[in-house]
Structures are given as C-alpha cells and as structure tokens.
TORSEMI-813374 format. One line per 3 residues: their letters; for each residue x, y, z of C-alpha. Coordinates in Angstrom, 3 decimals, padded with zeros to 6 digits. Layout:
A> X,Y,Z | ...
REM end
This chain:
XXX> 007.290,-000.282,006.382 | 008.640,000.081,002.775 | 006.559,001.908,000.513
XXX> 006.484,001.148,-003.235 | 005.043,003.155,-005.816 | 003.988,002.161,-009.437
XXX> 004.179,004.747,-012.147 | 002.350,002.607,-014.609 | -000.645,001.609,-012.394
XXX> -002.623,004.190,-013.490 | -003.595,005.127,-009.678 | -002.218,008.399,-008.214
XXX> 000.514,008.591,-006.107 | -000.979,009.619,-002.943 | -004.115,007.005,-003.126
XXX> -000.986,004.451,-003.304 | 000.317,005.669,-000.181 | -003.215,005.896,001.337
XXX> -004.257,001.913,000.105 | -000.335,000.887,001.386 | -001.111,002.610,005.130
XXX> -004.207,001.099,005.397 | -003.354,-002.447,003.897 | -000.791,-002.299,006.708
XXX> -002.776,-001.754,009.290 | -005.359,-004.067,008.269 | -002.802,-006.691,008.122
XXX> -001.131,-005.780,011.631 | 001.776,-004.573,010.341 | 001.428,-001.093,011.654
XXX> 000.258,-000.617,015.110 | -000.990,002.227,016.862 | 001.611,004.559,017.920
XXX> 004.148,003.591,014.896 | 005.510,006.089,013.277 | 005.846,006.995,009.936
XXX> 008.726,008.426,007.850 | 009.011,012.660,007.396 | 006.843,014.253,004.332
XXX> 010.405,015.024,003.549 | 012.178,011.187,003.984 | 009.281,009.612,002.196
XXX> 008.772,012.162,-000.698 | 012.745,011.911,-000.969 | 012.927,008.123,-000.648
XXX> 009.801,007.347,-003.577 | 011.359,010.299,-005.695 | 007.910,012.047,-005.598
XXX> 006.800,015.465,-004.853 | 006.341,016.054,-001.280 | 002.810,017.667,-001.670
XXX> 001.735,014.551,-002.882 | 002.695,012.830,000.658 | 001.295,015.721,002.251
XXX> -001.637,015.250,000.287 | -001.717,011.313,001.323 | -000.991,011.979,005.371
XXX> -003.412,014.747,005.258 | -006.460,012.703,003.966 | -005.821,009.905,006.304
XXX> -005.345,012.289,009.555 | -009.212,013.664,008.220 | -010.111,009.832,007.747
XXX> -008.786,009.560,011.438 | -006.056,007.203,011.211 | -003.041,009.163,011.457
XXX> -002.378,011.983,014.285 | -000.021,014.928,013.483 | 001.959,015.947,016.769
XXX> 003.770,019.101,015.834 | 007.534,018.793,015.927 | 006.917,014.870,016.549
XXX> 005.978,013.805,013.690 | 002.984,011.636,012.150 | 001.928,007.969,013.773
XXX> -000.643,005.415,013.465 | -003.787,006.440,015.089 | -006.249,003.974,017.379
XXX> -008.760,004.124,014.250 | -008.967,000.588,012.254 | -009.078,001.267,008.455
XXX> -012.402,000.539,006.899 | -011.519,-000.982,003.697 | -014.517,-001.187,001.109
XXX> -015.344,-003.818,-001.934 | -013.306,-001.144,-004.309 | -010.373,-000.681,-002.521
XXX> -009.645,-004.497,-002.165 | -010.896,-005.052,-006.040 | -008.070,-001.952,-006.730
XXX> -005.218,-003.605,-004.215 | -006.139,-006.857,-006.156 | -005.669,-005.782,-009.549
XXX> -002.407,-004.602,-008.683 | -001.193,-007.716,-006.741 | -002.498,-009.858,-009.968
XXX> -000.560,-007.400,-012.645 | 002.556,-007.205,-010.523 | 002.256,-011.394,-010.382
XXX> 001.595,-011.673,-014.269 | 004.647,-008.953,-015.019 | 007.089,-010.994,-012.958
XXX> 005.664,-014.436,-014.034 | 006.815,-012.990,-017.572 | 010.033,-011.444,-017.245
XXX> 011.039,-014.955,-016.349 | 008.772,-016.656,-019.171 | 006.055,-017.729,-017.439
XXX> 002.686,-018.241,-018.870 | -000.547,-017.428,-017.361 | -001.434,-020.737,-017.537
XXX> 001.631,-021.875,-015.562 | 001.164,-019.259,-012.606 | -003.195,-020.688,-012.640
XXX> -001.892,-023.854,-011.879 | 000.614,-022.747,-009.403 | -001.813,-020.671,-007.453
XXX> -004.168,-023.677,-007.627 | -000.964,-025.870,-006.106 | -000.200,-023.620,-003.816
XXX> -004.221,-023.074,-002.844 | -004.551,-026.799,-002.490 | -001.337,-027.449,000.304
XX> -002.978,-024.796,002.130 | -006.246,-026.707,002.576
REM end
C-alpha cells in the first residue's frame, strides 16, 4: 500500500493515514495479517513526524484494527473497519478536489469532467 498525504486538505496527517488504512481494508486491499511499514519507514517515506504515525497506528490498534507484536511489527487485524456517513462524505471531498485539481492543470473544465463522469457512469450501466 502507498500512502499519500495532502498538505492542503485541511485534514490532519494522522486522520489521513487512519481514513487510507481503513479505505483499504474496506476495499480488500489489505487483508488480515498484512503488514504495515515501520513508524520509522512511513514517517520517513511521507516526510512527516513520526509521532504523528504513532499517533495514527495507535488509534486504530484502540479502534481494534491493527495488532502491535513487539519486535514484529504492526499488521492488519481480523476487525472490519466501520466506516460512517462522515468519513465517506470526507474521503469524497477529497477524491472530487484531487479530480477537479488535475482536470485543471490540464485545462479541463468542470463542465467537461460532469459529462465525462456521466459517460463513463453510463458504459457502466
């Protein structure tokens, strides 16, 4: 898994990481048992502080979806993330105003990426 992190969202770090883990598992994409990187790897790898991982793993072990083994490291718990009405609302703010800031770096309009969601929406029926 490749975690991202947006300065400008206006969301704190950690709840990033925390909405990413659980989006993941949601989705299938982590499964019980999977591992996840070091406070140390991931801290170094999104250029943050590492109490804020610490901070992330930490609430999610409470929430009972990660397990700590000492010396082992952190992994994916049995627990299936309950994701509330707020949490998907905040994931799909961000998903829309990461679409719209790509769309216009390469000078698309809103309307243009409505009707190409409603294209793409329609060959899926």
């Amino acid at each position: 898994m490749e975690f991202r992190i947006d300065p400008k969202s206006g969301v704190p770090f950690y709840r990033q990481i925390i909405e990413q883990v659980k989006f993941a598992m949601a989705r299938g994409d982590l499964q019980p048992g999977t591992q996840l990187p070091t406070v140390r790897q991931l801290a170094v790898d999104l250029s943050i502080n590492p109490n804020t991982v610490i901070r992330a793993y930490r609430q999610m072990e409470i929430e009972g979806l990660l397990e700590t083994h000492q010396g082992s490291g952190t992994f994916v718990g049995d627990r299936k993330p309950d994701i509330d009405d707020l949490e998907r609302q905040r994931m799909l703010d961000q998903i829309i105003t990461d679409i719209l800031a790509r769309a216009s770096s390469y000078g698309l309009s809103l309307d243009e990426v409505l009707t190409g969601l409603q294209q793409r929406k329609e060959r899926s029926l």
